[in-house]
FIKOLZA-1660 file (N, C-alpha, C; in steps of 0.1 Angstrom, whole numbers, plus 5000, padded with zeros to 4 digits):
% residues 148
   i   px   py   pz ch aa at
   1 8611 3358 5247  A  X  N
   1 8620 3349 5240  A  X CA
   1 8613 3337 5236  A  X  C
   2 8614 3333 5223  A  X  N
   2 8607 3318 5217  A  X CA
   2 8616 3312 5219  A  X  C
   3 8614 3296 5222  A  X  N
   3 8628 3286 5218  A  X CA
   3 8625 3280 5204  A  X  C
   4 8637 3282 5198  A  X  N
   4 8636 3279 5178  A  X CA
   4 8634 3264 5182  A  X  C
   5 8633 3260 5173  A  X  N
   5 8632 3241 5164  A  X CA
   5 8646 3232 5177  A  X  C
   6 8637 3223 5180  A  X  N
   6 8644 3212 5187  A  X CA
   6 8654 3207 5178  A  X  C
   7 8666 3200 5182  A  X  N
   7 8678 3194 5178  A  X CA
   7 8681 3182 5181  A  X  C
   8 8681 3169 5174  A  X  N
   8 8685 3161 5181  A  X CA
   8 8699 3153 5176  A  X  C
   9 8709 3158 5190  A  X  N
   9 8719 3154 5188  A  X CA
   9 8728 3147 5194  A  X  C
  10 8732 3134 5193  A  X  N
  10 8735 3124 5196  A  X CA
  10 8721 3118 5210  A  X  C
  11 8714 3119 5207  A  X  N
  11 8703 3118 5213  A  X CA
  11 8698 3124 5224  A  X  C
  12 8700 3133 5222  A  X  N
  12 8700 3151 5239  A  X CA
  12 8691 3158 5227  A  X  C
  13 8682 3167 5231  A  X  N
  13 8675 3177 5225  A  X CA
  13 8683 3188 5231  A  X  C
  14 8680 3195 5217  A  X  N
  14 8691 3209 5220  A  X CA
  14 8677 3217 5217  A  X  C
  15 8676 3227 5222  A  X  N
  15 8667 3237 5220  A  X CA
  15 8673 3252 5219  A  X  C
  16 8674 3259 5211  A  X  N
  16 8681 3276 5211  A  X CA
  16 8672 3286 5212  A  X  C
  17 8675 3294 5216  A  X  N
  17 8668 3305 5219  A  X CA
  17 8663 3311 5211  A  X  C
  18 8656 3320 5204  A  X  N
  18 8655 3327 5196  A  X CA
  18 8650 3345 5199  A  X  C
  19 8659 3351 5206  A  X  N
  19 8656 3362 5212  A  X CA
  19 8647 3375 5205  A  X  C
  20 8641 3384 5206  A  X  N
  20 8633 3389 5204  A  X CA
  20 8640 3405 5200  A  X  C
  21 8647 3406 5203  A  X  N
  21 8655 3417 5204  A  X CA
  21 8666 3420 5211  A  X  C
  22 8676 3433 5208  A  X  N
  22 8689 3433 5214  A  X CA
  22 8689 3433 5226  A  X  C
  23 8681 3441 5237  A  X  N
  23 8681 3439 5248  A  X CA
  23 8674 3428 5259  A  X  C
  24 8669 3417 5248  A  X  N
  24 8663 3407 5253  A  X CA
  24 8676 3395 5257  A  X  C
  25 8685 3398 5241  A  X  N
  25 8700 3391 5240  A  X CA
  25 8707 3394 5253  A  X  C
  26 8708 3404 5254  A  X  N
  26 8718 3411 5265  A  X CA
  26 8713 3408 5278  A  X  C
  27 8706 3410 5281  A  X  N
  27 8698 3404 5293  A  X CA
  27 8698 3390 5297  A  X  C
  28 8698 3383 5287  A  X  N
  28 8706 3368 5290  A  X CA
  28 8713 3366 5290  A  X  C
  29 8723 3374 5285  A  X  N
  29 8740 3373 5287  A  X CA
  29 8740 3375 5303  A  X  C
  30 8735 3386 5304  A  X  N
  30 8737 3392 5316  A  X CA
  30 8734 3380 5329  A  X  C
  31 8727 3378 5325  A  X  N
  31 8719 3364 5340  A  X CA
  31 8727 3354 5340  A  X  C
  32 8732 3350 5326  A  X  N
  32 8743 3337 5327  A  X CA
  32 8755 3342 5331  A  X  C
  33 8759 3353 5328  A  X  N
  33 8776 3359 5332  A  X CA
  33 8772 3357 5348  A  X  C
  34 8764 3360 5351  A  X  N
  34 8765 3368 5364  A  X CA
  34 8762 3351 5378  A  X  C
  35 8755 3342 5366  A  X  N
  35 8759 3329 5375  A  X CA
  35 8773 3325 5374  A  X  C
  36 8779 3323 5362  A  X  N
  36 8793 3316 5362  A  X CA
  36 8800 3329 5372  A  X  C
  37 8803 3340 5371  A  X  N
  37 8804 3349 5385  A  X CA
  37 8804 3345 5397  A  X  C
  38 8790 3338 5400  A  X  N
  38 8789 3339 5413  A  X CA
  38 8799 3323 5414  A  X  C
  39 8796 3314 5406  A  X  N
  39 8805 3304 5407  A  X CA
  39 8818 3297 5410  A  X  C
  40 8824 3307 5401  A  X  N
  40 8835 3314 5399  A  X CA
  40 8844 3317 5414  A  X  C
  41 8834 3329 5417  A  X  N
  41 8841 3337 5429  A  X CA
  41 8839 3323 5444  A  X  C
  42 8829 3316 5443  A  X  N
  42 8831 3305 5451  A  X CA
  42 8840 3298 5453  A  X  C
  43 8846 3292 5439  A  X  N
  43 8856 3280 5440  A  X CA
  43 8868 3293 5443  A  X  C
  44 8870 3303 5440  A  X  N
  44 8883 3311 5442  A  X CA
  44 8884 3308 5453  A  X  C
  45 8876 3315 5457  A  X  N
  45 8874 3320 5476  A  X CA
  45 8880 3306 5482  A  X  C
  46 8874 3295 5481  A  X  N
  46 8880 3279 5488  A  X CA
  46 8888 3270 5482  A  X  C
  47 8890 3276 5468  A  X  N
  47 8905 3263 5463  A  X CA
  47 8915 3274 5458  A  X  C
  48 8922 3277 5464  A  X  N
  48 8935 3287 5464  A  X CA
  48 8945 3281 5451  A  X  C
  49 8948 3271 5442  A  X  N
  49 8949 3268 5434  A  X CA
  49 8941 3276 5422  A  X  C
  50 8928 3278 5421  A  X  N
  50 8923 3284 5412  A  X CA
  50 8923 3295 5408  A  X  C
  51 8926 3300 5418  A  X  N
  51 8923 3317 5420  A  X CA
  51 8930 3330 5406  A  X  C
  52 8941 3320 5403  A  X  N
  52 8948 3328 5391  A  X CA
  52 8940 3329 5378  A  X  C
  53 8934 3317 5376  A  X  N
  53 8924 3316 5366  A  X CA
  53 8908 3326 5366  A  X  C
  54 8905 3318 5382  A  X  N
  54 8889 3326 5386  A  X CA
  54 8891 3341 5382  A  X  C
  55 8905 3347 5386  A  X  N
  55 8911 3362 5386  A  X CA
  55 8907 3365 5371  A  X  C
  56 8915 3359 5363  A  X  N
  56 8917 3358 5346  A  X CA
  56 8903 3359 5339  A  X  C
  57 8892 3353 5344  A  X  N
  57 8878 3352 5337  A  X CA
  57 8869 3362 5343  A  X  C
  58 8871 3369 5359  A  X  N
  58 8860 3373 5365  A  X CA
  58 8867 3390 5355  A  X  C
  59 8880 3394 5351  A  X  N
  59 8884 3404 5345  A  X CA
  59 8881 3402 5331  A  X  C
  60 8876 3394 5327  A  X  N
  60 8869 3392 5313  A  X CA
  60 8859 3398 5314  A  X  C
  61 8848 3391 5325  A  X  N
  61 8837 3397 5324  A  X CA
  61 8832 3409 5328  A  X  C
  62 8845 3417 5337  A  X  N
  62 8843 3431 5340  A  X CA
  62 8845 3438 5325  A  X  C
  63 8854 3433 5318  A  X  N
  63 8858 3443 5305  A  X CA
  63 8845 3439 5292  A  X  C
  64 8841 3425 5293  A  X  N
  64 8828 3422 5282  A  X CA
  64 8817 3433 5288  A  X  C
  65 8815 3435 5305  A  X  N
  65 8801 3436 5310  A  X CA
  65 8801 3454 5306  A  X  C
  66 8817 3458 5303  A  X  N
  66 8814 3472 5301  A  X CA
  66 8813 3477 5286  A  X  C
  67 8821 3471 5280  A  X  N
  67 8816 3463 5263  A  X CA
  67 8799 3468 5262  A  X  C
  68 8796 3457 5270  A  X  N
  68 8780 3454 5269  A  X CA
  68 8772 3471 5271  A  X  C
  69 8778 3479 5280  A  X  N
  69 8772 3489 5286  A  X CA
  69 8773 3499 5274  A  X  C
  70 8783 3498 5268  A  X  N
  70 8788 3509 5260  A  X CA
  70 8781 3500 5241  A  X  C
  71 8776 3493 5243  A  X  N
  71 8764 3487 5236  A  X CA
  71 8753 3492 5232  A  X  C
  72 8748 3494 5247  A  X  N
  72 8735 3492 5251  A  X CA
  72 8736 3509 5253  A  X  C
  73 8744 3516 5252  A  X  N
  73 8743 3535 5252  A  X CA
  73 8743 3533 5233  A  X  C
  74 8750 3526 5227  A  X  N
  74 8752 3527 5216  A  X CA
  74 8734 3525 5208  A  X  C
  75 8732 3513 5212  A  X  N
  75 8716 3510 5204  A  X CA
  75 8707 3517 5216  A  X  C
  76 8709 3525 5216  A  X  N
  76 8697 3534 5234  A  X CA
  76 8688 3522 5240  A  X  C
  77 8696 3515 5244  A  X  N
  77 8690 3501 5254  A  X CA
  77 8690 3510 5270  A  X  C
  78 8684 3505 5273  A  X  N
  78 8687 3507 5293  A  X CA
  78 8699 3500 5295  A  X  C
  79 8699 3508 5310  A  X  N
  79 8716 3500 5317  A  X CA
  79 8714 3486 5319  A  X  C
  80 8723 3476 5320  A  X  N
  80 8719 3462 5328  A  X CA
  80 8706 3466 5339  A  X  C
  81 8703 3454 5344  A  X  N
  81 8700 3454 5351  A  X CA
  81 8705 3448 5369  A  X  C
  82 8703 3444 5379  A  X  N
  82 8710 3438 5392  A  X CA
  82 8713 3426 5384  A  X  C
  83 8726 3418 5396  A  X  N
  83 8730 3406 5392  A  X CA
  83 8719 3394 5398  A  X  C
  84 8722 3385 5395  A  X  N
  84 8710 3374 5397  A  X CA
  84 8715 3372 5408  A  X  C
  85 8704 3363 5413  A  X  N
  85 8703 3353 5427  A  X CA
  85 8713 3348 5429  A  X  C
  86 8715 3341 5442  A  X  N
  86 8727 3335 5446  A  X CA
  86 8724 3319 5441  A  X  C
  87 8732 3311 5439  A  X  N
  87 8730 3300 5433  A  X CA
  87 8728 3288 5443  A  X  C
  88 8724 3271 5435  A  X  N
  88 8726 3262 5452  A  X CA
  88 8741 3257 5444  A  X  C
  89 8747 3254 5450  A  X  N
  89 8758 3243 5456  A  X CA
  89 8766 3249 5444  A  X  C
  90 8772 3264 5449  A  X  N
  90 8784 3272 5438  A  X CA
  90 8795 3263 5435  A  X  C
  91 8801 3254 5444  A  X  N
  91 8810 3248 5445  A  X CA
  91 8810 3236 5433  A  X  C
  92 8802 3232 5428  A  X  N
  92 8798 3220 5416  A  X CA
  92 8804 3224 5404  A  X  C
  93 8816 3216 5398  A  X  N
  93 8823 3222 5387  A  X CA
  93 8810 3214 5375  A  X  C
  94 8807 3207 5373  A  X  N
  94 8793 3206 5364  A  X CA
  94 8785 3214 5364  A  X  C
  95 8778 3222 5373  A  X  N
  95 8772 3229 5377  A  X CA
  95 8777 3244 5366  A  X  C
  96 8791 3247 5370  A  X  N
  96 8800 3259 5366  A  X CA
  96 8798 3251 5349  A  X  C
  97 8801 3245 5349  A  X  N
  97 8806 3241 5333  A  X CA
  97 8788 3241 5323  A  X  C
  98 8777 3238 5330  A  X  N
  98 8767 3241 5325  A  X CA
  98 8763 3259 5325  A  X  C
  99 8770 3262 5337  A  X  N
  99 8765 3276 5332  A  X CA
  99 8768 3284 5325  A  X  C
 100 8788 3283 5322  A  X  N
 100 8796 3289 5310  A  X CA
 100 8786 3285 5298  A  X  C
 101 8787 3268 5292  A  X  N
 101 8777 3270 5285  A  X CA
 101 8768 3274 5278  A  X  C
 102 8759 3279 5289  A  X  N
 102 8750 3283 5284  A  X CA
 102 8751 3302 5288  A  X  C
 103 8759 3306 5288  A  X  N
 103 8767 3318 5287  A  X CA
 103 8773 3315 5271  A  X  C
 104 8774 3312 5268  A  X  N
 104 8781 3306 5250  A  X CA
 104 8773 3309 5247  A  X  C
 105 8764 3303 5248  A  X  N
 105 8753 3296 5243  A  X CA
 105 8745 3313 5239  A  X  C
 106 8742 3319 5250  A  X  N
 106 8733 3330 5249  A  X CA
 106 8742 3341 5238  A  X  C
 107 8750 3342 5239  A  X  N
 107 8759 3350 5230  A  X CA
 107 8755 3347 5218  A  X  C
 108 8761 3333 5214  A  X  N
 108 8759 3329 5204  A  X CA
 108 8743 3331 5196  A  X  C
 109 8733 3327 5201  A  X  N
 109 8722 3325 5201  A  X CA
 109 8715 3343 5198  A  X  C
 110 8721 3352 5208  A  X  N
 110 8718 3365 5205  A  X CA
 110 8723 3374 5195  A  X  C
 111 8734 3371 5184  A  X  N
 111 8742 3379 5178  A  X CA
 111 8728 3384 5163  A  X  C
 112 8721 3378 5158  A  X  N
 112 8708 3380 5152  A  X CA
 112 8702 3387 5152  A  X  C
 113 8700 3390 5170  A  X  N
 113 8684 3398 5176  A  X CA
 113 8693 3409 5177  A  X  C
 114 8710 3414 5179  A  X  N
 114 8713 3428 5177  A  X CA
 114 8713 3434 5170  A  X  C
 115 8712 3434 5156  A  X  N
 115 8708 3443 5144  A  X CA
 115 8719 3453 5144  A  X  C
 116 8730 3454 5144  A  X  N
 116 8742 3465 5146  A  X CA
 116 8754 3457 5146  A  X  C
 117 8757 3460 5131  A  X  N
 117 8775 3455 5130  A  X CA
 117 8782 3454 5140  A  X  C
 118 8784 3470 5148  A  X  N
 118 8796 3467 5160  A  X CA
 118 8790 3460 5170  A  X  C
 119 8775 3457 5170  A  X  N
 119 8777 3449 5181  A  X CA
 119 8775 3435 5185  A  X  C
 120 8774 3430 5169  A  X  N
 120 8775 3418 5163  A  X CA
 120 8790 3412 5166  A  X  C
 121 8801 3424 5161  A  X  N
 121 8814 3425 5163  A  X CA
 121 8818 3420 5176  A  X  C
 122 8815 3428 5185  A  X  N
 122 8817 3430 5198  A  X CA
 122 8812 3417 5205  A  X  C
 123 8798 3412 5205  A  X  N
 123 8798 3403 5209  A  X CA
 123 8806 3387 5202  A  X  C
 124 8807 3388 5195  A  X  N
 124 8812 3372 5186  A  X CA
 124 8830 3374 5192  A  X  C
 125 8835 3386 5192  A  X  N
 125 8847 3387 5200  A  X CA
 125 8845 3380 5213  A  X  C
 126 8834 3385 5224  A  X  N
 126 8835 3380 5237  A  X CA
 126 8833 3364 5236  A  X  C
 127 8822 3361 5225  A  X  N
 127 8820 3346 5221  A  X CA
 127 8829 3335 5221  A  X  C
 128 8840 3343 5216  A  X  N
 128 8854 3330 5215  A  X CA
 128 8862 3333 5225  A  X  C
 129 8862 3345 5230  A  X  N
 129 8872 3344 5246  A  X CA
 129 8860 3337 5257  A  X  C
 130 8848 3335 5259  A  X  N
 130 8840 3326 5266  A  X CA
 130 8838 3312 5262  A  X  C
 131 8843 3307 5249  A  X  N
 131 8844 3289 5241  A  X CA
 131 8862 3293 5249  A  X  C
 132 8871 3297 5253  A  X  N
 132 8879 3295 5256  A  X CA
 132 8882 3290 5270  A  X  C
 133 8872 3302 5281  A  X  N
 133 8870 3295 5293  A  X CA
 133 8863 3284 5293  A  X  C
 134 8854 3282 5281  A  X  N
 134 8846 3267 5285  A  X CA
 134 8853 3256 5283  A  X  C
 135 8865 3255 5275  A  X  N
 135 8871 3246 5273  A  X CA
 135 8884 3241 5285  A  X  C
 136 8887 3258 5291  A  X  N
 136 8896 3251 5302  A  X CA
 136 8891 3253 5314  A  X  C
 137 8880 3249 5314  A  X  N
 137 8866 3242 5324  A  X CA
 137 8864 3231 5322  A  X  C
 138 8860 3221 5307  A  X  N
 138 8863 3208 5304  A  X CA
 138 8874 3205 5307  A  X  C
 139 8890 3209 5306  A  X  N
 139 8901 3202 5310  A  X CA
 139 8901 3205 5325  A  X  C
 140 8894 3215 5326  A  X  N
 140 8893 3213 5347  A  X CA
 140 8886 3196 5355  A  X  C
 141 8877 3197 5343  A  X  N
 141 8867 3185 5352  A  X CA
 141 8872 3173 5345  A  X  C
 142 8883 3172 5335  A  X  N
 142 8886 3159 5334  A  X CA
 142 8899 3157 5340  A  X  C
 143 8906 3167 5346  A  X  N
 143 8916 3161 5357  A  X CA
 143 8912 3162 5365  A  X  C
 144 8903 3167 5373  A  X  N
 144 8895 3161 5385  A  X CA
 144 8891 3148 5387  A  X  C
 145 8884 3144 5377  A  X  N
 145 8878 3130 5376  A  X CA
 145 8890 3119 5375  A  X  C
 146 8899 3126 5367  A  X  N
 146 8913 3116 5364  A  X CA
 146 8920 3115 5378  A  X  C
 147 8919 3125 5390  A  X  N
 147 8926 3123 5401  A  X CA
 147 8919 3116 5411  A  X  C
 148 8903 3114 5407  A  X  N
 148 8895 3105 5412  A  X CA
 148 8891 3109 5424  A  X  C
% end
């Protein structure tokens, strides 16, 4: 994977990916889904408040991850691969909100390197139901901070 042309925006460098191919794309879907996952299943597990939502997103990414598989039979990619490592301090909603992110982010960033309508399709669909969880992850962490 290259990273394309730096960005500077509001004075943060943004760097994007520039993936190499469809299974290079997918593969980084795969490692970022599988952190906000592990994340995810953390805060469920210990704030019983959340759990309706954690429920709502971790069935997203069972239905995107099989999306992805029936992708990846589609362009004759290999299956995924295992899920990643366990993470430090799951519990960190910045932490979670950086990794949706950059789960966006990889989607976004990969729809190029697929070379196949339906799965340009396919993915830019999962794209906007994942900017949906990221946003009510921003309204998570600004009523936290609002409750102080």
């Amino acid at each position: 994977m290259a990273v394309g042309p730096a960005l500077t925006a509001l004075g943060a460098v943004v760097e994007a990916a520039d993936y190499a191919s469809a299974a290079e794309a997918l593969a980084a879907v795969d490692a970022s889904e599988s952190e906000v996952a592990l994340r995810l299943s953390a805060i469920g597990e210990r704030v019983a408040p959340t759990r309706r939502f954690v429920t709502s997103v971790l069935r997203d990414h069972e239905a995107q991850r099989a999306a992805r598989e029936r992708l990846r039979r589609r362009l004759g990619l290999p299956r995924a691969g295992a899920p990643g490592p366990e993470v430090s301090d799951p519990l960190d909603l910045r932490a979670l909100r950086s990794a949706q992110e950059r789960l966006v982010h990889a989607h976004a960033e990969g729809l190029p390197a697929l070379g196949d309508r339906t799965a340009v399709e396919t993915m830019a669909r999962h794209l906007v139901e994942l900017s949906r969880h990221l946003t009510v992850i921003d309204l998570w962490i600004e009523a936290e901070e609002a409750r102080g």
